[in-house]
VEXRO-502998 format. One record per residue: residue in three letters; chain; x, y, z of N, C-alpha, C in turn. Coordinates in steps of 0.001 Angstrom, whole numbers. Each point is the difference from the previous one (the first is absolute). Layout:
! VEXRO-502998
+-----+-------+---------+---------+---------+---------+---------+---------+---------+---------+---------+
: res : chain :     npx :     npy :     npz :    capx :    capy :    capz :     cpx :     cpy :     cpz :
+-----+-------+---------+---------+---------+---------+---------+---------+---------+---------+---------+
: ALA :     A :       X :       Y :       Z :       X :       Y :       Z :       X :       Y :       Z :
...
+-----+-------+---------+---------+---------+---------+---------+---------+---------+---------+---------+
//
This chain:
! VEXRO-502998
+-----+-------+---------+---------+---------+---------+---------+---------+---------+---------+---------+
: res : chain :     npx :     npy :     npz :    capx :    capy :    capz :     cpx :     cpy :     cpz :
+-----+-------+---------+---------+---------+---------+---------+---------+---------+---------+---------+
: UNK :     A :   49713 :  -41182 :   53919 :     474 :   -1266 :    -532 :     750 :     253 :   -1299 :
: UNK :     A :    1152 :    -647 :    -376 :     799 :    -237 :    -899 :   -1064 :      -1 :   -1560 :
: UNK :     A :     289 :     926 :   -1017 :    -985 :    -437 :    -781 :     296 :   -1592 :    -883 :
: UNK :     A :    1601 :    -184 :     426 :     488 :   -1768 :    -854 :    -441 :   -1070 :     721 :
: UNK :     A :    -371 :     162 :    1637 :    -404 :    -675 :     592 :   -1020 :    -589 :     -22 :
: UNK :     A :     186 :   -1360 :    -506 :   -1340 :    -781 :     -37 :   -1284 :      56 :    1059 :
: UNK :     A :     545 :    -284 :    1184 :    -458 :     -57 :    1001 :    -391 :   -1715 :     687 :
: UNK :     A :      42 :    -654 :   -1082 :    -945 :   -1225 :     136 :     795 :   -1303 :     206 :
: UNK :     A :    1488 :     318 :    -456 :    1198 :   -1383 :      -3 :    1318 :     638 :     338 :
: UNK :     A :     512 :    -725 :     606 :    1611 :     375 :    1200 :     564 :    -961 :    -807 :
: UNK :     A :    1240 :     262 :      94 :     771 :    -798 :       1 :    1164 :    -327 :     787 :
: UNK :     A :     235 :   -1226 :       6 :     954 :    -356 :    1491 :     845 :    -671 :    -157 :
: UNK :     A :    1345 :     469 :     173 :    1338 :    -804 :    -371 :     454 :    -347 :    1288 :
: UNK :     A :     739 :   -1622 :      74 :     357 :    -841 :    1106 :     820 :    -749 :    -946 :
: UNK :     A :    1042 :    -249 :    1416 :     748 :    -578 :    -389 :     241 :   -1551 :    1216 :
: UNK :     A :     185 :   -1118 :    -257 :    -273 :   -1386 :     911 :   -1150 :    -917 :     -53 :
: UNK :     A :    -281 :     473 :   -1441 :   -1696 :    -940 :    -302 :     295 :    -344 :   -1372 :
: UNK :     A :   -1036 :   -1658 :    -238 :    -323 :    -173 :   -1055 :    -392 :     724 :   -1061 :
: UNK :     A :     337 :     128 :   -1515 :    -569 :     581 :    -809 :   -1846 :     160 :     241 :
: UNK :     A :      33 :   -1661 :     209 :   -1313 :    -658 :    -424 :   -1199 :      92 :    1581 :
: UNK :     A :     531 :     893 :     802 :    -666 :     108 :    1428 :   -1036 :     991 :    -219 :
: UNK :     A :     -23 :     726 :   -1246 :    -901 :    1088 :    -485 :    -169 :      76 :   -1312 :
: UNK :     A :   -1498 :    -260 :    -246 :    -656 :     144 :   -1740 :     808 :    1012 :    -552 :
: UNK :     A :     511 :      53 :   -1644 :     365 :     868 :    -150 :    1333 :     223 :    -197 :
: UNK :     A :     817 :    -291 :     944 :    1145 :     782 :     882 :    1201 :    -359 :    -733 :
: UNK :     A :     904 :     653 :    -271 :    1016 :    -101 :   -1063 :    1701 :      77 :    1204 :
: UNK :     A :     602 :    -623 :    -659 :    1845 :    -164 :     942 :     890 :      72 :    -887 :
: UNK :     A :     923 :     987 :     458 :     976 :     374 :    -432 :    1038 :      51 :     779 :
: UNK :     A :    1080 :    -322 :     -56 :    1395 :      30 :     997 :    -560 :     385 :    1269 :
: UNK :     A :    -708 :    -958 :     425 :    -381 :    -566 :    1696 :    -916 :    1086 :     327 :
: UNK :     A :    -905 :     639 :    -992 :    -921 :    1041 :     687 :   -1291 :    -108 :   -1119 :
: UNK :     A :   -1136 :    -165 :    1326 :   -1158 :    -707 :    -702 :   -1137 :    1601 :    -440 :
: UNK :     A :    -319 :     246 :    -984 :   -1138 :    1044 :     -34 :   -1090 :    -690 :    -191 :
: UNK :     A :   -1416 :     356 :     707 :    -875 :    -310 :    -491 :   -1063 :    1423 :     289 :
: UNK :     A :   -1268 :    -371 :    -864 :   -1462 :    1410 :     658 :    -814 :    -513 :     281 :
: UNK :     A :    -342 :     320 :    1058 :   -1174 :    -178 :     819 :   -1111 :    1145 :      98 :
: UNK :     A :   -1278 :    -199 :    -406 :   -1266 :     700 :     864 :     611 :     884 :     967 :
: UNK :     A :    -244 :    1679 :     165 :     523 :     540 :    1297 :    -697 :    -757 :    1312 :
: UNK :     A :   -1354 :    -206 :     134 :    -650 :    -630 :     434 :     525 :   -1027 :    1037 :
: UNK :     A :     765 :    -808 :    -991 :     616 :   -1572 :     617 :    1496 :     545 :     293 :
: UNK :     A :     289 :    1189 :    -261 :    1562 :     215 :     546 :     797 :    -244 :     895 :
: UNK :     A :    -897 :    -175 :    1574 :     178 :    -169 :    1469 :     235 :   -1904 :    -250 :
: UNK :     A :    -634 :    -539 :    -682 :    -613 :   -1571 :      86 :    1436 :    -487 :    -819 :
: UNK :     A :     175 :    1014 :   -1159 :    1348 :   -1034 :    -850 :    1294 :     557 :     784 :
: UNK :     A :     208 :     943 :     768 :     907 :     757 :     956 :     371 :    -942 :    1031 :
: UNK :     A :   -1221 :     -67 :     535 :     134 :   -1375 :    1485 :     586 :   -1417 :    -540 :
: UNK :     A :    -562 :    -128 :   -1181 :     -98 :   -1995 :   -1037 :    1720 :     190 :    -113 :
: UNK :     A :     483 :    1074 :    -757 :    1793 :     111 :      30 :     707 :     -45 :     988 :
: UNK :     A :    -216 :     320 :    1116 :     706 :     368 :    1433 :    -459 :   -1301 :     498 :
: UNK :     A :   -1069 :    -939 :    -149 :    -185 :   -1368 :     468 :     730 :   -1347 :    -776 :
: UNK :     A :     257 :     288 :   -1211 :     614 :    -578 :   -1215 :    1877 :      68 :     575 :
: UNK :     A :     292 :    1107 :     536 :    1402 :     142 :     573 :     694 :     764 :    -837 :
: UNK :     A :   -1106 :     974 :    -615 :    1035 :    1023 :    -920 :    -180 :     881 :     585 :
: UNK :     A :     530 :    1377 :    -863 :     242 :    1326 :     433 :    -223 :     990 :   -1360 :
: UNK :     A :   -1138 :     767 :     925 :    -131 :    1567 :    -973 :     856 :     677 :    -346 :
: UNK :     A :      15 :     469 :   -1235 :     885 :     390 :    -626 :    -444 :    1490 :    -172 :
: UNK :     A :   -1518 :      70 :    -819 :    -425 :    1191 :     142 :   -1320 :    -529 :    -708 :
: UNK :     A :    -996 :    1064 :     689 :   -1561 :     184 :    -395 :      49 :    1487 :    -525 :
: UNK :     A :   -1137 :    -343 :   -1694 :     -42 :    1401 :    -617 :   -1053 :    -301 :    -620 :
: UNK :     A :    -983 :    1465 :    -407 :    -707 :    -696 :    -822 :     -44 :     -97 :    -799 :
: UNK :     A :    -802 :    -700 :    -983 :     482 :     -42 :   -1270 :    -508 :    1213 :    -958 :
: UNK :     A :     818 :     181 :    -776 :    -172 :    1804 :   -1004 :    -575 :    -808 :    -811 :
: UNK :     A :    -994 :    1336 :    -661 :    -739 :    -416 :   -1463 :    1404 :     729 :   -1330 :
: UNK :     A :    -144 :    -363 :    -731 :     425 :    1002 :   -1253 :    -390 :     772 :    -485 :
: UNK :     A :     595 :    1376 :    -432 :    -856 :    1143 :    -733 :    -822 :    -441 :   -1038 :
: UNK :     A :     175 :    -859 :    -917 :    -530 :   -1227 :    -859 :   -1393 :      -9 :     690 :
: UNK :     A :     407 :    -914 :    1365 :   -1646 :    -375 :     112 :    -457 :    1420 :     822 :
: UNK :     A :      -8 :     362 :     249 :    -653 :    1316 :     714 :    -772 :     459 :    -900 :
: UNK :     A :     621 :     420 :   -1432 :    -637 :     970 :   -1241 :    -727 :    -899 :    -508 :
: UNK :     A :     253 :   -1309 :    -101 :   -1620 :   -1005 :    -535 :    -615 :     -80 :     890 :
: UNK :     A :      -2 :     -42 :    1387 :   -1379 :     305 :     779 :    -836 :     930 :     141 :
: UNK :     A :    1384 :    1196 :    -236 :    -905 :    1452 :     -17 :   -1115 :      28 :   -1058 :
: UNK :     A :     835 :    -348 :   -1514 :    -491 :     -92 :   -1314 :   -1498 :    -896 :     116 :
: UNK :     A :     254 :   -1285 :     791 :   -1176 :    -711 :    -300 :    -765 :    1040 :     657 :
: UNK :     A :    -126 :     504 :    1323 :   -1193 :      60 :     752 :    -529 :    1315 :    -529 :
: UNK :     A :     751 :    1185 :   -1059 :    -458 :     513 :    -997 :    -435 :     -17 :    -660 :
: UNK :     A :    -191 :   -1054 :    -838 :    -509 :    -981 :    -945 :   -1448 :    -396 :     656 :
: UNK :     A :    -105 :    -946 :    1020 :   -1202 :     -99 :     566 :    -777 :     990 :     417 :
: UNK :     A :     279 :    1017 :     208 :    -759 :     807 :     503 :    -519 :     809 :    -756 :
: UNK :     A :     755 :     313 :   -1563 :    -653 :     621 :    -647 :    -975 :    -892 :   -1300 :
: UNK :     A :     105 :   -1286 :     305 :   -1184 :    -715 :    -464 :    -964 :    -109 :     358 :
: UNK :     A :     386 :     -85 :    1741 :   -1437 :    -128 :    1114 :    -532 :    1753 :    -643 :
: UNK :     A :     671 :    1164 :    -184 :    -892 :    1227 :    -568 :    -659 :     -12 :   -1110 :
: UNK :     A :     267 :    -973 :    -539 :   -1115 :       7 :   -1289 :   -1501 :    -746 :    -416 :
+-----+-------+---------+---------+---------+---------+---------+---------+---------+---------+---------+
//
């Protein structure tokens, strides 16, 4: 697995839908992004193609080197408190 890869939220660009057909979801010159749960990916995939739009592309969503090194950092942090 990708180490930027979240794993946990996709994101899915369409184009032929409401901004407002998905929490979230932002429009720009006729192309809607929003993230979804990988989970619910199949469910907001089918909801667009029933809505009368069209996939544009599914990806998932990257973390930042930013957050990677504060997660690393925290769970360093915790663990060497839990040693004391």
């Amino acid at each position: 697995m990708d180490l930027l890869q979240s794993g946990e939220q996709t994101e899915i660009v369409a184009r032929g839908i409401a901004s407002n057909a998905f929490a979230g979801a932002v429009a720009q010159d006729g192309v809607v992004r929003f993230t979804v749960e990988s989970s619910k990916q199949r469910v907001a995939l089918e909801n667009v193609w029933h809505l009368g739009g069209e996939v544009l592309s599914v990806n998932p969503v990257r973390r930042s080197l930013e957050d990677i090194f504060l997660e690393v950092t925290a769970n360093q942090e915790s663990k060497s408190e839990g040693a004391q």
